[in-house]
MIKOL-61626 format. One record per residue: x, y, z of N, C-alpha, C in turn; residue in three letters. Coordinates in steps of 0.001 Angstrom, whole numbers, plus 500000, padded with zeros to 6 digits. Layout:
N
XYZXYZXYZALA ...
***
This chain:
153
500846498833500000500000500000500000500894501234500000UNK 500294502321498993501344503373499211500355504606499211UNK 500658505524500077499780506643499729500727508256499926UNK 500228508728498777501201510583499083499796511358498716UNK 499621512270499402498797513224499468499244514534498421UNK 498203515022497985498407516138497133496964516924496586UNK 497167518832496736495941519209496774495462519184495135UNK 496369518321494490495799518150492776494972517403492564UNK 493939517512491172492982516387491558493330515192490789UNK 493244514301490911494115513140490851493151513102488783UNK 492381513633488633492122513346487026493028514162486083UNK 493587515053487107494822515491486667496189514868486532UNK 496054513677486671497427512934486938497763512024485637UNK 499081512065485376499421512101483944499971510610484317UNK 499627509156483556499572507988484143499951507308482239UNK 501242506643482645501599505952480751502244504302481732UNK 502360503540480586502801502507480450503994502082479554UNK 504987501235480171506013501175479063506833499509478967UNK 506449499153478159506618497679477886507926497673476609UNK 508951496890476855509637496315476022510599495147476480UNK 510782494184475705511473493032476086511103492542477558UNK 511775492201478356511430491338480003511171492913480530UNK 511094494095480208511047495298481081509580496156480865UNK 509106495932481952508229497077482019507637497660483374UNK 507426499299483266507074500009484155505814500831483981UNK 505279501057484773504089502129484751504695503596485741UNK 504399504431485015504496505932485894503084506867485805UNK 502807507107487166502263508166486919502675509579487663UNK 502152510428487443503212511720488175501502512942488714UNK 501431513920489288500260514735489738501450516264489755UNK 501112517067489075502473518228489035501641519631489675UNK 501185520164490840501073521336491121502327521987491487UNK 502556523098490882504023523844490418504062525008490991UNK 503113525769491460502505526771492200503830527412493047UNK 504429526169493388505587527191494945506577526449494186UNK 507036526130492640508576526101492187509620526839493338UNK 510912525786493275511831525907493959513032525799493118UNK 514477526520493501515347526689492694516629525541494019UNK 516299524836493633517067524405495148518857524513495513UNK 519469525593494394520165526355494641520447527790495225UNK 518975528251494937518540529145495792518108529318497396UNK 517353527999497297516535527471498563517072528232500006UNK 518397528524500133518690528919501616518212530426501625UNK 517471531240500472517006532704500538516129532305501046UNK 515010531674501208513720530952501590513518530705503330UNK 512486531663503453512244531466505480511054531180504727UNK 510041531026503960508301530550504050508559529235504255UNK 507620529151505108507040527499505220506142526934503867UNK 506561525964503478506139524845502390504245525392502497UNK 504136525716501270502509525620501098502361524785499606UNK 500655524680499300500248523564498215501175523858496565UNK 500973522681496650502214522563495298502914521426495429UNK 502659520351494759503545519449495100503538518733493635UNK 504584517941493071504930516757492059505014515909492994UNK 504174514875492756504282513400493343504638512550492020UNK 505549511532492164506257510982490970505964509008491366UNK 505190508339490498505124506664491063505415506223489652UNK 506623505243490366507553504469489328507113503098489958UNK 506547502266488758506071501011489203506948500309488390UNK 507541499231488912508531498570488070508348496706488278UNK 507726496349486921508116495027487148509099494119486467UNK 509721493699487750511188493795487853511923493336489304UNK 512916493175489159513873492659490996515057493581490723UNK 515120494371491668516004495531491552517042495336492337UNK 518288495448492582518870495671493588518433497103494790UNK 519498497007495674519436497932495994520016499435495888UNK 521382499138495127521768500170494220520597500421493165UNK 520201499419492526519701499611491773518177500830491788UNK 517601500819493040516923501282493487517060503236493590UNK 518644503262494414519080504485494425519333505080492993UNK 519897504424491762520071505344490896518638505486490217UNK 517567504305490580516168504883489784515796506271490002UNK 515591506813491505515649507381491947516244508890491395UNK 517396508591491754518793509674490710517982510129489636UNK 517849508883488534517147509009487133515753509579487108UNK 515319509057488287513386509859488184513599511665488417UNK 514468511583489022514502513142489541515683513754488686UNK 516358513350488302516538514048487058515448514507485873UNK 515096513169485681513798513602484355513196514750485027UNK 512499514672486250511768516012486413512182517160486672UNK 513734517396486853514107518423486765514193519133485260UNK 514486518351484180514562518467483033512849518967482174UNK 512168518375483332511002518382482753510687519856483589UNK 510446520335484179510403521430484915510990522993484207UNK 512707522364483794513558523563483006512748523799481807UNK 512247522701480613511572522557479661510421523334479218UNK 509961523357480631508158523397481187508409525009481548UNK 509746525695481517510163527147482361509412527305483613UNK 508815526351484800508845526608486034509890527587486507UNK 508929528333486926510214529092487522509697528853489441UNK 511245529386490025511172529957491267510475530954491741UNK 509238531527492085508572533047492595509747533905492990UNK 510733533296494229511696534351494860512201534667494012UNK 512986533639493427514134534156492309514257534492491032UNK 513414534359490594513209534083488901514258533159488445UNK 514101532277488999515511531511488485514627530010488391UNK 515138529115486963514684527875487234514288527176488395UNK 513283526866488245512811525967489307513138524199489440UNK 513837523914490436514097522108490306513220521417490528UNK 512292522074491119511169520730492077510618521633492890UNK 509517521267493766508468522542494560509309521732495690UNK 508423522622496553508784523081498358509096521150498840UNK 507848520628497995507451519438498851507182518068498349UNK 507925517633497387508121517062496015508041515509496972UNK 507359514325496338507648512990496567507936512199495721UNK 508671510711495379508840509845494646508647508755495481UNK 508346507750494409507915506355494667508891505621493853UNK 509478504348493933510294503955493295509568502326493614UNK 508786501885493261508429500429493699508551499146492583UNK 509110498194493105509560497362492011508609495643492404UNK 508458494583492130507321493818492428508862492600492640UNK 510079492558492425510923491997493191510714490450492677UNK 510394490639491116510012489222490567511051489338489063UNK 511448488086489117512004487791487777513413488170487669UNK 513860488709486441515290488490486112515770490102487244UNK 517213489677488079517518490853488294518320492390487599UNK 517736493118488068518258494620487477519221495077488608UNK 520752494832488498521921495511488967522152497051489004UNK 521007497995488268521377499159487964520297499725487073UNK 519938500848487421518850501725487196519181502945486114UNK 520665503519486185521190505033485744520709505097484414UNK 520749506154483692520464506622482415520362505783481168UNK 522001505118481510522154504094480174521381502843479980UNK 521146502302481320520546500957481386519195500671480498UNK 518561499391480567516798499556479772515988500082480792UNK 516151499968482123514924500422482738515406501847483095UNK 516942502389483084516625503727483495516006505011482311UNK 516414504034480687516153504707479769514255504608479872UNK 513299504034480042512307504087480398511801504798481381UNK 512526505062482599512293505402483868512755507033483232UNK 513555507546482864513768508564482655512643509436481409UNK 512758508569480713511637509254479313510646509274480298UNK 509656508204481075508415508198481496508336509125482318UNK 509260509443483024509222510625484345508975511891483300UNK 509919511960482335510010513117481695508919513369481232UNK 508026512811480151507009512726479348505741513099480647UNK 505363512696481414504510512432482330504629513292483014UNK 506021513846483372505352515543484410505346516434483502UNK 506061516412482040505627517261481096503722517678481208UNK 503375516010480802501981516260480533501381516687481923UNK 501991516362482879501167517115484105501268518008484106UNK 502372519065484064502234520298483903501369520914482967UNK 501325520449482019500702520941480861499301521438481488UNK 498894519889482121497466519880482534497562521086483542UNK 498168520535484600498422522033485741497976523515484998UNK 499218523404484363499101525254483623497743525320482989UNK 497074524381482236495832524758481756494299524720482630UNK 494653524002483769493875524061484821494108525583485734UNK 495127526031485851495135526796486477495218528129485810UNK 495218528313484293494932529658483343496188529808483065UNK 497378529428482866498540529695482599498780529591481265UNK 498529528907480379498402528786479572498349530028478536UNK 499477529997477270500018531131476970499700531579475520UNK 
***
């Protein structure tokens, strides 16, 4: 059972599938962008965290290590930073790219069946999946976000 809270409405949540050879994952992502963070900036910042959050679920079936686990991870949050720069989130304080909001979560869950995966990073098959799907998927959440919320240009 997994649960992350978020004030988005979940028909807003950008949800793909990705099948090839013994590998496949499901992602879905929920992107309120509202309080973008520059998390190079972050130490200008005394507000306390308000609504706005990317929640990111990487379903993987698959037996991961436990490295393997940490660089999914690495790789999911990369994509959404990429997806964010793309998307021009910005920071409110700073005007400066935004990496991720105040209060950002990931899920990294794998079903711990079948052939094992030693490694997750960029190059691998599941991080090259894990990375497009993150990417593609908070793209489209944002999208949805900005057009839910009038941003839209």
């Amino acid at each position: 059972t997994v649960v992350m809270l978020t004030a988005v409405k979940t028909k807003c949540a950008a949800i793909q599938h990705f099948s090839k050879d013994n590998v496949e994952i499901s992602i879905m992502v929920t992107a309120g962008v509202g309080n973008g963070v520059d998390v190079t900036k972050a130490y200008l910042r005394e507000d306390e965290p308000h609504i706005g959050t990317i929640n990111t679920w990487v379903f993987i079936n698959g037996k991961l290590t436990d490295e393997a686990f940490i660089q999914a991870m690495i790789t999911a949050t990369e994509a959404k930073t990429k997806a964010l720069a793309d998307q021009q989130i910005k920071d409110p304080l700073t005007n400066t790219t935004a990496t991720s909001t105040a209060t950002d979560s990931l899920l990294i869950a794998a079903t711990q069946q079948g052939e094992e995966m030693p490694y997750a990073g960029p190059i691998t098959e599941i991080g090259k999946k894990i990375g497009l799907g993150v990417y593609e998927c908070t793209v489209e959440a944002i999208q949805v976000y900005k057009k839910a919320k009038g941003w839209e240009s």
